[in-house]
C-alpha positions as CSV (number, residue, x, y, z in Angstrom):
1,X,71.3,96.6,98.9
2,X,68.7,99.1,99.2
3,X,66.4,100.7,102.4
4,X,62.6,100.6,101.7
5,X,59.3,102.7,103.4
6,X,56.0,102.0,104.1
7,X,56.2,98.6,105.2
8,X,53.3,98.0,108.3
9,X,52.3,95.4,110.9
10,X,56.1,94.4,111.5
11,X,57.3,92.6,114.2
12,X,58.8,94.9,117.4
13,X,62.1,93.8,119.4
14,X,62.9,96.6,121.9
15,X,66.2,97.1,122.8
16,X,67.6,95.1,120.1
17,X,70.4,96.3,118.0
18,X,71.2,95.1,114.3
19,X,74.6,95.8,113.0
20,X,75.2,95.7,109.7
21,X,79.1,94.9,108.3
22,X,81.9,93.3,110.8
23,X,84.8,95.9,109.8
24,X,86.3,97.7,112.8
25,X,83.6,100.3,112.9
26,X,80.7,97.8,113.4
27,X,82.4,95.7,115.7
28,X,83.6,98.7,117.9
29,X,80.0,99.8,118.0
30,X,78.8,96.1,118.6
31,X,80.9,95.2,121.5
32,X,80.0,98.3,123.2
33,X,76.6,98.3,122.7
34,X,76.6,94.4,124.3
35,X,78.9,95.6,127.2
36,X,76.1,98.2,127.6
37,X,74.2,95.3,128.4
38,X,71.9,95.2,125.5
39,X,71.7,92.3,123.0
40,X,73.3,92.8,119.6
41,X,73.3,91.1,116.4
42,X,76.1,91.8,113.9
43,X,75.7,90.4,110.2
44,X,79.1,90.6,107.7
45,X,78.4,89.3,104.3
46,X,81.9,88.0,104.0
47,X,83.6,85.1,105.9
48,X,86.4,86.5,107.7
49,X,89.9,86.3,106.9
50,X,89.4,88.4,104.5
51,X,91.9,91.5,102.5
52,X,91.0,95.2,103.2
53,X,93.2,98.1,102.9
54,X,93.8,100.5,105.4
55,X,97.0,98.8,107.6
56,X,98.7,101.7,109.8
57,X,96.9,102.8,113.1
58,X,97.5,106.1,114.8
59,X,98.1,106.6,118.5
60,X,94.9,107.4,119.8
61,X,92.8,104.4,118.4
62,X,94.7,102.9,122.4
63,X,92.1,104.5,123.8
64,X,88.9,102.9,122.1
65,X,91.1,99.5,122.0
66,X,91.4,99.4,126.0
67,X,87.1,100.3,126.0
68,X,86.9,97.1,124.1
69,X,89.4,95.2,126.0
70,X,91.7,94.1,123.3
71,X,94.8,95.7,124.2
72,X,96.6,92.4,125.6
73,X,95.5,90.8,122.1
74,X,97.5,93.5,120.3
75,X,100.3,93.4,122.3
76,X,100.7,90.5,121.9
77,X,100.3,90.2,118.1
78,X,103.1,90.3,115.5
79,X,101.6,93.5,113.9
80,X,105.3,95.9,113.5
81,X,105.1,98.6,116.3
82,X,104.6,102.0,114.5
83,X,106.0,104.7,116.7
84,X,106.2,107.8,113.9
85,X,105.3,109.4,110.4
86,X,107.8,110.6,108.5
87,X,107.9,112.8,105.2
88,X,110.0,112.9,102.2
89,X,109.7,115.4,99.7
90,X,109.7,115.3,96.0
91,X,113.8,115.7,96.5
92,X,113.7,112.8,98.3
93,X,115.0,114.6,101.7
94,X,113.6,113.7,104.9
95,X,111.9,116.2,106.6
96,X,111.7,116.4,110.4
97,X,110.2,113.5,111.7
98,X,107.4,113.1,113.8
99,X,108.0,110.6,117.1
100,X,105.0,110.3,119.3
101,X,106.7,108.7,122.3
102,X,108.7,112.4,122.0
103,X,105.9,114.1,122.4
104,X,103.6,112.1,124.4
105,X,105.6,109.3,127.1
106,X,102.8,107.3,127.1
107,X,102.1,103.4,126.2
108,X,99.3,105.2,123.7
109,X,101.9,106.6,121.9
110,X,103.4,103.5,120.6
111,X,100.8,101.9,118.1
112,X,101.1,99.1,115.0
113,X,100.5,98.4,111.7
114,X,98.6,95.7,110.9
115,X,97.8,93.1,108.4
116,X,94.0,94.2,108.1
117,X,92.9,90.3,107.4
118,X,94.1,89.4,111.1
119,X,93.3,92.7,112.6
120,X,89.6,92.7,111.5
121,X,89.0,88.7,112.5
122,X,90.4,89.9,116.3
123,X,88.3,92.6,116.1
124,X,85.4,90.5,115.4
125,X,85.9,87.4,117.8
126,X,86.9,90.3,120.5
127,X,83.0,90.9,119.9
128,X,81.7,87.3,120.2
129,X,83.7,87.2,123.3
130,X,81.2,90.3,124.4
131,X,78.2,88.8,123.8
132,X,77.6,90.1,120.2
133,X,75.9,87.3,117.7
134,X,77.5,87.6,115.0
135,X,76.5,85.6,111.6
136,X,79.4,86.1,109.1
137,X,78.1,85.3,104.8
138,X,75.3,86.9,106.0
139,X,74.4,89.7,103.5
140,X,71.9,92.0,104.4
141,X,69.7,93.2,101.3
142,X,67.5,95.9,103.0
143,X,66.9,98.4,105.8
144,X,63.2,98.0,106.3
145,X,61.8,101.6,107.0
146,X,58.4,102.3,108.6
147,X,57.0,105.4,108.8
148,X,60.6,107.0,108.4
149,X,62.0,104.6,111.3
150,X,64.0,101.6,110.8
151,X,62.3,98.9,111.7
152,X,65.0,95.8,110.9
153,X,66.5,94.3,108.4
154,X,66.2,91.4,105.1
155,X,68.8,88.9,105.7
156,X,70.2,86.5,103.0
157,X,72.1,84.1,105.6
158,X,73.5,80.4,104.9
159,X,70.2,79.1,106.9
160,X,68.1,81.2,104.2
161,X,66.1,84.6,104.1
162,X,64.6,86.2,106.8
163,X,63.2,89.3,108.6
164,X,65.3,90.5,111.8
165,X,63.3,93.2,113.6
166,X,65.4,95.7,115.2
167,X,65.5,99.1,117.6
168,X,67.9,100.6,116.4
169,X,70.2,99.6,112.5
170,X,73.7,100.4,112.8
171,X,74.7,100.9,109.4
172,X,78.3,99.9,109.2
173,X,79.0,98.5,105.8
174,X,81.9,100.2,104.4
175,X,81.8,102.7,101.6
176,X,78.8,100.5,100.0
177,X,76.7,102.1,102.8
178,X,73.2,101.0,102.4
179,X,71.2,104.1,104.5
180,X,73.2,106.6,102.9
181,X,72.9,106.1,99.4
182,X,68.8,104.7,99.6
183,X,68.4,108.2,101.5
184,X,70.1,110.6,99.0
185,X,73.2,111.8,102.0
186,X,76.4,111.1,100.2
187,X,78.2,114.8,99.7
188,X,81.3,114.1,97.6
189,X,84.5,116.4,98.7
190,X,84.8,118.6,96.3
191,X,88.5,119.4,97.1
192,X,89.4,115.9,97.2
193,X,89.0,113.5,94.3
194,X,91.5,111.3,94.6
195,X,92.2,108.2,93.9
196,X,94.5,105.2,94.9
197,X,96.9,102.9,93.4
198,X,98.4,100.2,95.6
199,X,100.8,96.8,95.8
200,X,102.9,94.4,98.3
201,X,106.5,94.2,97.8
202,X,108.8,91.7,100.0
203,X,112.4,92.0,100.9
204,X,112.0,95.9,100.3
205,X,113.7,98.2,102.3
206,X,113.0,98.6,106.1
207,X,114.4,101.0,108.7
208,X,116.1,100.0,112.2
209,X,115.5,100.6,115.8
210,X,112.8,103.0,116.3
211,X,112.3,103.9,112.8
212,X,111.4,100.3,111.7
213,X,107.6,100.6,112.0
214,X,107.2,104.2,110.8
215,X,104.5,105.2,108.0
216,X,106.7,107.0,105.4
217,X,105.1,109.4,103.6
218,X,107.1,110.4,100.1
219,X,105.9,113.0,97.5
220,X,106.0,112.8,94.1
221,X,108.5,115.1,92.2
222,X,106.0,117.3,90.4
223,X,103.8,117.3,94.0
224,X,100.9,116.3,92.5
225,X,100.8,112.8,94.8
226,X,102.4,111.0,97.2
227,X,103.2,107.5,98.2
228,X,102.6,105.9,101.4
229,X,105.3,103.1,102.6
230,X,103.6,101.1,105.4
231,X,106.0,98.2,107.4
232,X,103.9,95.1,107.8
233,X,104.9,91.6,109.1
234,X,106.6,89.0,107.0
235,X,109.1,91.6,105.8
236,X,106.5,92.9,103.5
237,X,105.9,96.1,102.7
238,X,102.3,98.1,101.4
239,X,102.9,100.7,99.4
240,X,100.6,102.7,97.0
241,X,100.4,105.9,95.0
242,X,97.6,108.5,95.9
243,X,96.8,111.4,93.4
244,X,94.3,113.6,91.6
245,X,92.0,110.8,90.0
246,X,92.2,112.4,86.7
247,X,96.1,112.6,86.7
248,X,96.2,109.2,88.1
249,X,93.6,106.9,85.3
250,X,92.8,109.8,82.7
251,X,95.0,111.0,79.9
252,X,97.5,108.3,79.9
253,X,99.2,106.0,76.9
254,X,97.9,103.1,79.2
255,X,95.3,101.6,81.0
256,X,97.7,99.3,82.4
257,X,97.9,99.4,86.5
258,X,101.3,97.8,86.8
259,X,102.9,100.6,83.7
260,X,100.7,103.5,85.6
261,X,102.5,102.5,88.9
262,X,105.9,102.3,87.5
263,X,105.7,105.5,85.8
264,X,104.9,106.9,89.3
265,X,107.6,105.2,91.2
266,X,109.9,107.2,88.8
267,X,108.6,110.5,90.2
268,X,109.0,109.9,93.4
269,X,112.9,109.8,94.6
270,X,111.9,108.6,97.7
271,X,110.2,105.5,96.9
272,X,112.3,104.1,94.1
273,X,115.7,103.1,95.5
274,X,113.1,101.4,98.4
275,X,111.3,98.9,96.5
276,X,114.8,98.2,93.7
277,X,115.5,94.3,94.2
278,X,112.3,93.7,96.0
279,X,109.5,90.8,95.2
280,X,105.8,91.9,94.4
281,X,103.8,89.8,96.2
282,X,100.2,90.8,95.6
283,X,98.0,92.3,92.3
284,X,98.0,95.9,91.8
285,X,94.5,97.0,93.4
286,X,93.2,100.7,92.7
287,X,90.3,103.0,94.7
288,X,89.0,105.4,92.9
289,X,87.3,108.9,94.4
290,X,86.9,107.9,97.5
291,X,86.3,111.4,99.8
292,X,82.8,111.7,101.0
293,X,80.6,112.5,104.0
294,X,76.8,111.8,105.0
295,X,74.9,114.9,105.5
296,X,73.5,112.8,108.8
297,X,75.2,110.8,111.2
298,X,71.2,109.5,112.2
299,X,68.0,109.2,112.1
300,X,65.0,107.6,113.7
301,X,65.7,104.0,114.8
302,X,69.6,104.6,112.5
303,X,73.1,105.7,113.0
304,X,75.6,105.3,109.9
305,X,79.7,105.1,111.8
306,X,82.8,104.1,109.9
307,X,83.0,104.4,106.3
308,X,79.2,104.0,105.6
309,X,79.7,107.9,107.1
310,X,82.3,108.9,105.6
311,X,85.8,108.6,104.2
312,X,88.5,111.5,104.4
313,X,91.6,110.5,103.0
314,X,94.7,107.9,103.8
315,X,97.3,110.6,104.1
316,X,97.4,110.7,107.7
317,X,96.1,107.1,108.4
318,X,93.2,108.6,110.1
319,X,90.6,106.1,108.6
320,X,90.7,103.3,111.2
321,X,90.5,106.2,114.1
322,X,87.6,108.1,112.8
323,X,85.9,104.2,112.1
324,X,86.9,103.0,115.9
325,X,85.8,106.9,117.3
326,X,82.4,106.8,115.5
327,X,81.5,103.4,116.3
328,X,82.5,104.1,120.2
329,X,80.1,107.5,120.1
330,X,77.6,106.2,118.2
331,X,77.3,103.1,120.8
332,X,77.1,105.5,123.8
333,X,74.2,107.3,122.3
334,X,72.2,103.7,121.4
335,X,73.0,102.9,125.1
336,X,71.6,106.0,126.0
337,X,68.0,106.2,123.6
338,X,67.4,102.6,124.3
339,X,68.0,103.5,128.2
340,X,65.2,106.2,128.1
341,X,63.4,104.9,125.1
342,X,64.1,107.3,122.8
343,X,65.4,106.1,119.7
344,X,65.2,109.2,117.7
345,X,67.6,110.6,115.4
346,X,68.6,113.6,117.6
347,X,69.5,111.1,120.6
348,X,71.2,108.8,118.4
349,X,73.5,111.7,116.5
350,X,73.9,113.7,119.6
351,X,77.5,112.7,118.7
352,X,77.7,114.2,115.4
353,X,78.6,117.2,115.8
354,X,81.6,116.8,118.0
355,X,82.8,113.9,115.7
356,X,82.3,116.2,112.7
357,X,84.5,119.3,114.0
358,X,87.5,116.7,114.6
359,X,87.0,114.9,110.8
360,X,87.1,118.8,109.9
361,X,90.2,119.4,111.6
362,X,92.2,116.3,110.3
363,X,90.7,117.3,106.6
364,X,92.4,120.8,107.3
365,X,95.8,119.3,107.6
366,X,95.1,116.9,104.3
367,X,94.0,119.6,102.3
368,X,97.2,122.1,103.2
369,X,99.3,119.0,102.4
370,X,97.9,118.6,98.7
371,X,97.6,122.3,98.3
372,X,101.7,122.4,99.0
373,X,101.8,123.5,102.2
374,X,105.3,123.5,104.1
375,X,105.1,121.7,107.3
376,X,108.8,121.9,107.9
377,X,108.9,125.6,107.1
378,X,105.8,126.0,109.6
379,X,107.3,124.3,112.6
380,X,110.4,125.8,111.7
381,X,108.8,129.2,111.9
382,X,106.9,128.1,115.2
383,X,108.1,125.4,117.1
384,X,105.9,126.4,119.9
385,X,103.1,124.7,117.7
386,X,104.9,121.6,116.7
387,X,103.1,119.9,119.6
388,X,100.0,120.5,118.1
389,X,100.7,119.4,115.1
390,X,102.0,116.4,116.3
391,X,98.2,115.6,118.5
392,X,96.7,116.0,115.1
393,X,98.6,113.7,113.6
394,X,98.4,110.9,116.7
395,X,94.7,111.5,116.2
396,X,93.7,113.7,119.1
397,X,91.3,115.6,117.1
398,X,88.1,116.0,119.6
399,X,89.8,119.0,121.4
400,X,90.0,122.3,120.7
401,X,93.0,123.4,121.8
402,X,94.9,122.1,118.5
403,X,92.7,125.1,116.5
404,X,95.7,127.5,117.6
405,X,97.0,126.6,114.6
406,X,94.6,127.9,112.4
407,X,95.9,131.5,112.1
408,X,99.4,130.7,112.0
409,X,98.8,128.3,109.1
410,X,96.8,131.2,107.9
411,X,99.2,133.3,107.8
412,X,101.4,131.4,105.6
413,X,99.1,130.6,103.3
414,X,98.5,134.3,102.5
415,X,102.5,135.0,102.4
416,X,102.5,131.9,99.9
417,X,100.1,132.8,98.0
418,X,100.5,136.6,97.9
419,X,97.6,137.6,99.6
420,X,96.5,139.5,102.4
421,X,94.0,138.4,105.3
422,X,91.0,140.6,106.2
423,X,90.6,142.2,109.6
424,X,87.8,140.5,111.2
């Protein structure tokens, strides 16, 4: 799938937005865009159910999910109600854990985790219900570029090929992202290479009362990775090894996905006794170097949201926030250049830079985590700040107010590490 330029005499259709991908980014930014009042067209080369990864949500996705007025769907869904994150260090000793509803007493504080197959196909029929046409086995093989606008895009539907003129693309197809790779704007995290290794076990072990839903997050012994241990539905539970990419695939006696995850499970006291006695239900699946950022949210006629911007890390479940924050922004600022006729790059990414200082602040927390950081020393040490760690972690990112961490984190980084901070 490529984006092409120079193409002349096309066809116009103001005010008419082409989505591109049906994941919870692109329908977020769909179903808005159609409540806006404007006529949307979303194409999903897949035919929905269908797997993704990416199950736990974090508190502050409530707030685009009552925009989109799918709230009452959810609630009444049998996705397991999440209601924490919880850490277990490579001792396997539970550190302090974090309870939203503690922190914040609000409904928004009480989220789920979901089986992605059903979570995706509600997201997508919640934008049918808005007005969105949406064509699903519909792959779209090119952003047609003219002049440096997009123009529309080549369709291969079931009903054949065809042109679909557009004012504005909305490139939201998933870390395949069409714009951003024809256009030369993937930056690779340098600090980040990771990679992912992940199953489905059944009958594994599963917390009570409050603690049933919580994401568990359990280092390895030599700190190198960790494991997430997501509750799903069904009594089945995901859970998958993220590390160096090297360490993970490189430099082993195997190849072998099922041997590389067992050896893994051994170094990680917190997992193991977890999983003992309980069914795999699902192939071993792996994602490999998957950090990354566009150097542009937009351009002429364009606006990139979800992970066909960019994609931080799975430590702190972020991913379905910053995809359901983007695609909320991003349809705000459509509303607003197709409302004054100004389609331009600068009117559609006037959201970028706010976006971009919250994504910084949640990639703060990840990298301090894999660079050994002590979060339970640190609220220990100030447990005026806890509270702000704990917004961070439900997702509120977009406010300031949570940078009063900064120098305190600082601060021990430099005791850690032995060295001294410079006056400014």
């Amino acid at each position: 799938m490529v984006a092409r330029t120079g193409t002349s005499n096309l066809p116009r259709d103001p005010g008419h937005v082409v989505v591109i991908g049906g994941g919870p980014a692109g329908a977020t930014a769909a179903t808005l865009v159609a409540r806006h009042g404007h006529r949307v067209t979303l194409f999903e080369r897949e035919v929905f159910p269908r797997y993704h990864i990416g199950e736990s949500l974090i508190p502050e996705t409530f707030w685009v999910f009552e925009r989109l007025g799918i709230l009452d769907a959810l609630r009444s869904s049998r996705f397991v109600r999440k209601e924490s994150v919880q850490f277990v260090t490579g001792t396997g000793k539970l550190s302090e854990p974090f309870y939203f509803p503690d922190h914040k007493d609000h409904e928004s504080s009480r989220t789920w985790q979901v089986l992605r197959s059903e979570f995706d196909a509600m997201m997508l029929d919640n934008a049918r219900a808005h007005g969105v046409e949406v064509h699903e086995g519909a792959r779209v093989l090119e952003v047609v570029f003219e002049g440096g606008r997009a123009r529309g895009v080549h369709v291969d539907a079931p009903e054949g090929r065809r042109f679909v003129p557009a004012d504005v693309v909305v490139d939201a197809a998933g870390q395949a992202g069409l714009i951003q790779d024809r256009l030369g704007l993937r930056q690779w995290d340098p600090d980040l290479k990771k990679a992912a290794l992940w199953t489905y076990w059944k009958g594994a072990t599963r917390d009570a009362g409050r603690d049933e839903g919580a994401t568990l997050v359990m280092q390895l012994d030599n700190k190198l990775g960790w494991f997430w241990y997501i509750p799903l539905q069904d009594d089945v539970v995901s859970v998958g090894v993220v590390a160096p990419h090297d360490y993970l695939f490189k430099n082993r006696t195997t190849k072998d996905h099922e041997a590389i995850y067992a050896e893994e499970v051994a170094r990680c006291p917190g997992v193991g006794p977890r999983i003992a006695g309980a069914e795999r239900v699902a192939p071993y699946r792996a994602a490999k170097e998957y950090s990354y950022r566009s150097r542009q949210v937009a351009g002429d006629g364009w606006v990139l949201v979800g992970d066909a911007y960019g994609f931080l890390d799975p430590l702190y479940s972020s991913g379905i926030l910053l995809a359901l924050h983007s695609g909320a922004l991003a349809a705000d600022c459509i509303h607003d250049g197709l409302s004054r006729g100004d389609t331009s790059g600068a009117v559609l990414g006037a959201w970028g830079p706010t976006f971009n200082e919250g994504m910084d602040r949640m990639r703060r927390l990840v990298v301090e985590f894999y660079d050994g950081f002590n979060f339970g020393k640190f609220v220990r040490r100030h447990p005026d700040l806890k509270g702000h760690i704990t917004d961070m972690l439900i997702g509120d990112l977009f406010n300031d107010r949570v940078d009063a961490i900064v120098a305190p984190m600082d601060a021990m980084r430099a005791e850690a590490t032995g060295m001294a901070i410079a006056p400014e």
